[in-house]
C-alpha positions as CSV (number, residue, x, y, z in Angstrom):
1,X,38.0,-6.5,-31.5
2,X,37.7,-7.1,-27.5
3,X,41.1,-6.9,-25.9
4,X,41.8,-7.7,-22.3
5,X,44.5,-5.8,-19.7
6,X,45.5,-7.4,-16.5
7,X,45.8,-5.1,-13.7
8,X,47.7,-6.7,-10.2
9,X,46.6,-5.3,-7.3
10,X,46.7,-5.2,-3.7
11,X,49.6,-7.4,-1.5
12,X,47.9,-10.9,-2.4
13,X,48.1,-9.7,-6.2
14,X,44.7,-9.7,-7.1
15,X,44.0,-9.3,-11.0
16,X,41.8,-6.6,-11.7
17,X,40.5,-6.6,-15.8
18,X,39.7,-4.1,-18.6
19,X,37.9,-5.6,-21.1
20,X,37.3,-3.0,-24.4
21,X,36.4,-2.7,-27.7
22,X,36.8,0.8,-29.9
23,X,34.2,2.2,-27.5
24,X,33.7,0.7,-24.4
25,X,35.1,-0.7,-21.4
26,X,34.2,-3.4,-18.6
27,X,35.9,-3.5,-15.6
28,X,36.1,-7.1,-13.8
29,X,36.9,-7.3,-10.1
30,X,38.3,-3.6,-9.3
31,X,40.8,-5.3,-6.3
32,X,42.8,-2.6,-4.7
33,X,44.8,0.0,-6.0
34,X,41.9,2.2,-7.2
35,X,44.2,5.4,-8.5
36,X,46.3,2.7,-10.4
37,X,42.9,1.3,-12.3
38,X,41.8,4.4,-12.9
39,X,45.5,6.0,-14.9
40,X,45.1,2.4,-16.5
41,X,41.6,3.1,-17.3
42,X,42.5,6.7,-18.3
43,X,44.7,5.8,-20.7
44,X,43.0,3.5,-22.5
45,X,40.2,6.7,-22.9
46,X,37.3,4.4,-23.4
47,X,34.0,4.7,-21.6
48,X,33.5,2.2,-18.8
49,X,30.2,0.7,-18.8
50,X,30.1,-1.6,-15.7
51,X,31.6,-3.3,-13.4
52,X,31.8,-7.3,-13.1
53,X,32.2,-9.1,-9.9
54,X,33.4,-12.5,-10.1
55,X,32.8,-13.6,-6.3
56,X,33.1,-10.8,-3.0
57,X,36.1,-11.9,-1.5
58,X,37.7,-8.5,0.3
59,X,41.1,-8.9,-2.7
60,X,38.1,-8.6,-5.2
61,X,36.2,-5.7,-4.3
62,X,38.8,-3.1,-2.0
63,X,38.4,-0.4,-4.9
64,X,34.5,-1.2,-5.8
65,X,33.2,1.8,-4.2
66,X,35.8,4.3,-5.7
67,X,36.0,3.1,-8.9
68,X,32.0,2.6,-9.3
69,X,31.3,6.3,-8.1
70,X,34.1,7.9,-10.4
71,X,32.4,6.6,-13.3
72,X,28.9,6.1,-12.1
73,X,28.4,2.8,-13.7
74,X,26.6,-0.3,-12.2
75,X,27.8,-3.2,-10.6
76,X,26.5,-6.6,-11.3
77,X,27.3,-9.9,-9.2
78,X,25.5,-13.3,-8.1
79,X,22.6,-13.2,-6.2
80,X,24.0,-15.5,-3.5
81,X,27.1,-12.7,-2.7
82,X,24.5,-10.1,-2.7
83,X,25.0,-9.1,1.0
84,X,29.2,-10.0,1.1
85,X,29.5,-6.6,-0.4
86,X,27.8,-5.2,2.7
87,X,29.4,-7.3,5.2
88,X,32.5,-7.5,6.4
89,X,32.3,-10.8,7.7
90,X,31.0,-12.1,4.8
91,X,33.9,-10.7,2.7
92,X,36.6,-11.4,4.8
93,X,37.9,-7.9,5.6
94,X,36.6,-8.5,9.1
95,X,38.3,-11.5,9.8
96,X,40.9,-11.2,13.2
97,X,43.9,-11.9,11.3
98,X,43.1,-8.1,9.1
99,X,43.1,-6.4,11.8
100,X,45.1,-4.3,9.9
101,X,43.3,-3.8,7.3
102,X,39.9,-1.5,7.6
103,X,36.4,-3.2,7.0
104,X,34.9,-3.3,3.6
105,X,31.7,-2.4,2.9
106,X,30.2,-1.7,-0.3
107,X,26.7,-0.8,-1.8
108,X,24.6,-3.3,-3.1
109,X,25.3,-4.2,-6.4
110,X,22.7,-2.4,-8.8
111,X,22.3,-5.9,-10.9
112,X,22.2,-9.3,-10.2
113,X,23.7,-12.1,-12.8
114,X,21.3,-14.7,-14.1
115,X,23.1,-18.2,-14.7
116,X,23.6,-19.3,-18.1
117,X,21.9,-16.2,-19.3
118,X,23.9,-14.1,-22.1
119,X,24.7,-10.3,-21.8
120,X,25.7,-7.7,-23.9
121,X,26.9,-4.5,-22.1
122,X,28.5,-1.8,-23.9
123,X,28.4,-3.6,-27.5
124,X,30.4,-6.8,-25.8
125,X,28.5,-9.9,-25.4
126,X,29.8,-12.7,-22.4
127,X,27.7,-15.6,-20.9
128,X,27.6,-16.2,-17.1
129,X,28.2,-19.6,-15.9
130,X,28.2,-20.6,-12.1
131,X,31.5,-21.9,-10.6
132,X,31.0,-22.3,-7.1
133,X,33.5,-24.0,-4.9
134,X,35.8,-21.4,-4.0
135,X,33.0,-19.4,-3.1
136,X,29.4,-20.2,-3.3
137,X,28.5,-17.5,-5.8
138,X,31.8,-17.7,-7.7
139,X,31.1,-16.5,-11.2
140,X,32.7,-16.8,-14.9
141,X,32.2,-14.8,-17.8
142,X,32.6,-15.7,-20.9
143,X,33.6,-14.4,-24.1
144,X,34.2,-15.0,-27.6
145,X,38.0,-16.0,-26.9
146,X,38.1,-16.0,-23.5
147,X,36.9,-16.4,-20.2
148,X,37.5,-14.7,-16.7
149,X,37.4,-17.4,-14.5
150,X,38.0,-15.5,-10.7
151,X,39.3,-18.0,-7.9
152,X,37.4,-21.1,-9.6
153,X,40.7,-22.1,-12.2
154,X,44.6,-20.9,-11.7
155,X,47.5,-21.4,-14.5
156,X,48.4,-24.5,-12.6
157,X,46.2,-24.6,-9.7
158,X,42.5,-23.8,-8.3
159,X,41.2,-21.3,-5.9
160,X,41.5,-22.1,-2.2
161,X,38.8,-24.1,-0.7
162,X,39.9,-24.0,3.1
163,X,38.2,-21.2,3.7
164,X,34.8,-20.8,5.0
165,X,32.0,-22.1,2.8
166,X,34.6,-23.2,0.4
167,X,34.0,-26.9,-1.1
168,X,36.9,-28.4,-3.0
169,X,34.6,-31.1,-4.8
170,X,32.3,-28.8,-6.0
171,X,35.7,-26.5,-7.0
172,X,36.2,-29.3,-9.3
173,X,33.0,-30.1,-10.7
174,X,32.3,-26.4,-11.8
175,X,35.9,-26.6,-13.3
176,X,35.0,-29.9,-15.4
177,X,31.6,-29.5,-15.6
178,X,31.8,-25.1,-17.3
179,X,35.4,-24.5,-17.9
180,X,37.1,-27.6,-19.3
181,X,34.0,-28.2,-22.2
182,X,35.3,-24.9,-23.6
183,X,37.3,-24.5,-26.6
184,X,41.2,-26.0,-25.8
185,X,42.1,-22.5,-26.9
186,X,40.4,-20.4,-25.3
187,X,42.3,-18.0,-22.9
188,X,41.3,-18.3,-19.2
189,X,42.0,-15.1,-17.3
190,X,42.6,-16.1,-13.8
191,X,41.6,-13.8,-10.5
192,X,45.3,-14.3,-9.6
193,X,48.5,-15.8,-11.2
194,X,49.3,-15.4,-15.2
195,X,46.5,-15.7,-18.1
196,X,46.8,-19.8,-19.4
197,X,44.4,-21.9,-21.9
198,X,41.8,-23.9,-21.1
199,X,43.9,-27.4,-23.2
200,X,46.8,-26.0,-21.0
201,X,45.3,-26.6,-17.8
202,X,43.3,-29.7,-18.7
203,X,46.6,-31.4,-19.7
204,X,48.9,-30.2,-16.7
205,X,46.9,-29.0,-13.6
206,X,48.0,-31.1,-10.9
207,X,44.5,-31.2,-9.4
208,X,42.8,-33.0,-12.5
209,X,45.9,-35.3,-13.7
């Protein structure tokens, strides 16, 4: 059985995931905080196996480096964020108003998603779907029960689109179009805020009533 633990990290309270079965472990969007993933990680003694990017925002990726060469797994993102990891600017740590906060740069990622393509990675099988709008390489994964939807859908909201290369429109087309067919039950795992359901949102998010 795959169970899923939320980690907050980092001062906008990014959510950093553990996703494991009896033997493995994925780790979705290491944030910030890398000693605190890595007790939670530690506890949970499992094997990590990789770790998922859902887009390269700067709250998404702070701990990539750390927590990728402590367990010397790969990272796998979109082909369009490729070079954010790289780049500062890109990624928004280089932006004037984080100053005080130092640039990130990361390595490339070792894999790149395919759309609509299914994976398995240590025994645990998700589908990528594109959900661009927040970002243009904005990514979900998902699951059997569940999906990790990044900064595309929010319990009660949707990722910014004011920033650069943001697109609210297409924000809500990927959200109708690749989240809201899914099963009404299905538990969405949001890159910030609490977990909520896919029928949840589709009945009471402001942005589609």
């Amino acid at each position: 059985m795959i169970q899923v633990k939320q980690i907050v990290t980092g001062a906008i309270e990014e959510n950093c995931y553990l996703i494991y079965n009896n033997n493995n472990l994925l780790i979705v969007d290491p944030g910030n905080d890398a000693e605190h993933i890595k007790q939670e990680i530690n506890s949970l003694e499992k094997k990590p196996t990789a770790i998922l990017i859902t887009h390269a925002h700067y709250d998404h990726i702070g701990a990539l480096e750390e927590i990728r060469n402590t367990y010397n797994i790969p990272v796998y993102i979109s082909p369009i964020e490729q070079s954010w990891l790289s780049d500062a600017t890109l990624n928004f740590s280089g932006l004037m108003h984080h100053n005080d906060m130092a640039d990130i740069v990361c390595q490339p990622a070792e894999f790149e998603f395919e759309n609509y393509h299914n994976y398995t990675l240590g025994d645990m099988s998700f589908k990528v779907v594109p959900t661009p709008g927040h970002s243009p390489g904005s990514l979900s994964f998902i699951f059997d029960t569940f999906v990790i939807t990044g900064d595309a859908l929010f319990s009660g909201s949707i990722g910014r689109t004011d920033l650069p290369f943001g697109d609210s429109q297409t924000l809500l087309h990927s959200i109708q179009t690749e989240l809201f067919t899914l099963d009404d039950a299905m538990i969405a795992y949001p890159g910030h805020r609490e977990p909520t359901t896919i029928g949840k949102e589709k009945l009471t998010n402001p942005f589609f009533q």
